[in-house]
Each structure stands twice: as C-alpha cells, then as structure tokens.
TIMARKOL-236767 format. One record per atom (N, C-alpha, C): residue in three letters; z, x, y. Coordinates in pm, whole numbers, plus 32768, in hexadecimal, padded with zeros to 4 digits. Layout:
N
ALAZXY;...
// end
This chain:
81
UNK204B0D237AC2;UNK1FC20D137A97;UNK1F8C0D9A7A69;UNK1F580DAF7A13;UNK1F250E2579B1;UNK1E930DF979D4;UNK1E270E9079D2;UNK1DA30E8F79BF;UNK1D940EC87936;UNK1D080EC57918;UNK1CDA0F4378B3;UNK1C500F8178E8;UNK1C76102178E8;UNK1C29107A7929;UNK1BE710CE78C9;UNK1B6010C678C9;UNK1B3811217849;UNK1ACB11A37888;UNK1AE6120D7858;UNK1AB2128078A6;UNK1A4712E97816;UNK19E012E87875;UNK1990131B7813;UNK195013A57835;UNK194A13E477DE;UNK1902148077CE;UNK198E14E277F3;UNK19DA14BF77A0;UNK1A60152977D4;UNK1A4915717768;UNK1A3C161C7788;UNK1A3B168B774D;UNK1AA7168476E0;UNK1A6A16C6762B;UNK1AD916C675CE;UNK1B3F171A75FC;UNK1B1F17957660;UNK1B9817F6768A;UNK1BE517C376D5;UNK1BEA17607746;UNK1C5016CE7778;UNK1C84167D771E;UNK1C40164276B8;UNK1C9515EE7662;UNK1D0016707636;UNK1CEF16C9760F;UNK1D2F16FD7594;UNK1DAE17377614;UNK1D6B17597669;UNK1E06178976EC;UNK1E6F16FA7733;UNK1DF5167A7715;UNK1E5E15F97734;UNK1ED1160376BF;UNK1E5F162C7653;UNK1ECA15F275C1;UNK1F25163F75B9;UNK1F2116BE75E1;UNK1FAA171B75F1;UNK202C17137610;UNK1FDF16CE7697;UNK205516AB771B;UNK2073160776EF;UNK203815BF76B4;UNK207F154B7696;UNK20EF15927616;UNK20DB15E275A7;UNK20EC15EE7570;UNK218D16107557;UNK2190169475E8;UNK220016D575F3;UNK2260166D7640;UNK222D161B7672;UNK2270157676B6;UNK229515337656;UNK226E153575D7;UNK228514D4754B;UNK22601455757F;UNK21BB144A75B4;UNK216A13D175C1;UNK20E313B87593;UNK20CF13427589;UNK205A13337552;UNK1FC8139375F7;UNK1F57137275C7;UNK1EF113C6762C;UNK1EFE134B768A;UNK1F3312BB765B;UNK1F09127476BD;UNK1F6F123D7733;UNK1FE5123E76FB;UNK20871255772E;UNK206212DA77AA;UNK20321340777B;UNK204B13B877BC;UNK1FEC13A4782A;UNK1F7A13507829;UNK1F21135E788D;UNK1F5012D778DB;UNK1F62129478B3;UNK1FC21216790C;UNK202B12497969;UNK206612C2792F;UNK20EC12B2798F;UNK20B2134779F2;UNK2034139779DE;UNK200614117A30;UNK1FC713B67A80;UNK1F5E13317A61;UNK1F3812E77AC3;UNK1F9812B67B20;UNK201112627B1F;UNK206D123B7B39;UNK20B112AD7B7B;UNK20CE13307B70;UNK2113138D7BAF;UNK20B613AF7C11;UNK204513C87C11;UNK1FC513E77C5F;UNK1FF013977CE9;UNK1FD1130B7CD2;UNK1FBF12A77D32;UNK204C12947D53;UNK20BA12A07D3B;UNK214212AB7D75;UNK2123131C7DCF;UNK210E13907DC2;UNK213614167E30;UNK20B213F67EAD;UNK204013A27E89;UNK2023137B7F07;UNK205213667F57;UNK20A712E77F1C;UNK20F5128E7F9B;UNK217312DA7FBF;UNK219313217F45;UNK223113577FA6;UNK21FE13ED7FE9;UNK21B0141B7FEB;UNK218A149B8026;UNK216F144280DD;UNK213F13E480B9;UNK211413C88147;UNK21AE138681A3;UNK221F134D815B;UNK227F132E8171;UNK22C813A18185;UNK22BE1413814B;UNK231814928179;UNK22DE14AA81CE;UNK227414EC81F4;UNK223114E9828D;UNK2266149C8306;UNK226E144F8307;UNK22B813C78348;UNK23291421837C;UNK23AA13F482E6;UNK23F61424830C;UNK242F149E8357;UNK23CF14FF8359;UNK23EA15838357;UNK23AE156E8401;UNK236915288435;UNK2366152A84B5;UNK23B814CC84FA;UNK2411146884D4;UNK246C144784F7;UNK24F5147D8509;UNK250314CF8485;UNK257615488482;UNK256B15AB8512;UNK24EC15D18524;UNK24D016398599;UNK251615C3860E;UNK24DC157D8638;UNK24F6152C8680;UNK258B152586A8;UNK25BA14E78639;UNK267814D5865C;UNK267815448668;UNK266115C28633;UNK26AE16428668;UNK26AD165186F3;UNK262C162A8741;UNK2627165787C4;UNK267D160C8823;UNK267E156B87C9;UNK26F71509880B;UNK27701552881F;UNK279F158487AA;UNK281A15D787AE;UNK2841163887FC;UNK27D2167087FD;UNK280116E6882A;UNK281516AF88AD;UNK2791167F88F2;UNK27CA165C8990;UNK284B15E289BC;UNK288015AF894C;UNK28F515868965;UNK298215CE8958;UNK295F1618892C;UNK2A171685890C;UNK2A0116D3897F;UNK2965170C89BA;UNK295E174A8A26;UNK29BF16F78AA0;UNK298116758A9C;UNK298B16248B1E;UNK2A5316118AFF;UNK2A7115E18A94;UNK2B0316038A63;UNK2B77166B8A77;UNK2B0F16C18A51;UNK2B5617498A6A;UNK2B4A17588B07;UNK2AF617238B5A;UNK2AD617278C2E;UNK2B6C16CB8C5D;UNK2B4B16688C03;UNK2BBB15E68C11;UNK2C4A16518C10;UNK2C8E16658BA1;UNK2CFD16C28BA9;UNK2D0C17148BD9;UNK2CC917808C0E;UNK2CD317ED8C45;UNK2CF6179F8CF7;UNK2CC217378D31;UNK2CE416D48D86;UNK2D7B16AB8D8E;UNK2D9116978D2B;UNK2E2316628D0C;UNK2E9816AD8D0D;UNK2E42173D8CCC;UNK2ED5177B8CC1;UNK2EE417E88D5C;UNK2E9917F18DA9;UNK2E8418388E26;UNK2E7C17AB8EAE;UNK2E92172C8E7A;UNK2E8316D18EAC;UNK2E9B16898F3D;
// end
C-alpha cells in the first residue's frame, strides 16, 4: 500500500541539495526521497533490534564464561580425581 505525502514550505536551498543527492544516485527528487524516507524508518526499527541484540550478546558471554569456568572446576576434578 503506497500513500502520497505532500510537504510544504521546503527551502529552494533543500530542493536544490535533495536534487543533488538524488542526482548523484541517478534518481528522480521523488525516487530519492522515497527510498531516504524508507531508509529513515528502516534504521528505526533495526537500531532498536541491534540494541536487543547487543544485550543478549552480553548476556551469553556471561553464560559462557561461567560455564568453561564450572568446566574447567569439572576437569581439574578429574584429572587429580
């Protein structure tokens, strides 16, 4: 499903820096603002999903670590056993 969004009082020194950057993209002004909207609202959601992840990563590390500890207690058991 597509909208249409129309934005008013945008400075000629913005058009002419959209038209640049669509330009050097080889897109139209309206292609280029579709897919900066579209890139915009993507790094919302995955910025908040790396977050996530990145405290789950911490997490297993600490799993880890206290299991090779408890591993490494286990063998040292075994081989002095």
């Amino acid at each position: 499903m597509t909208s249409e969004v129309k934005i008013r009082g945008i400075s000629g020194a913005d058009l002419s820096i959209i038209d640049t950057m669509a330009k050097e993209k080889a897109m139209s002004r309206s292609a280029y603002l579709r897919w900066l909207i579209h890139a915009h609202a993507t790094h919302y959601y995955v910025d908040d999903d790396k977050q996530n992840m990145s405290e789950l990563l911490q997490k297993n590390e600490k799993i880890l670590a206290a299991a090779t500890e408890a591993l490494n207690s286990f063998t040292k058991v075994l081989q002095h056993g």
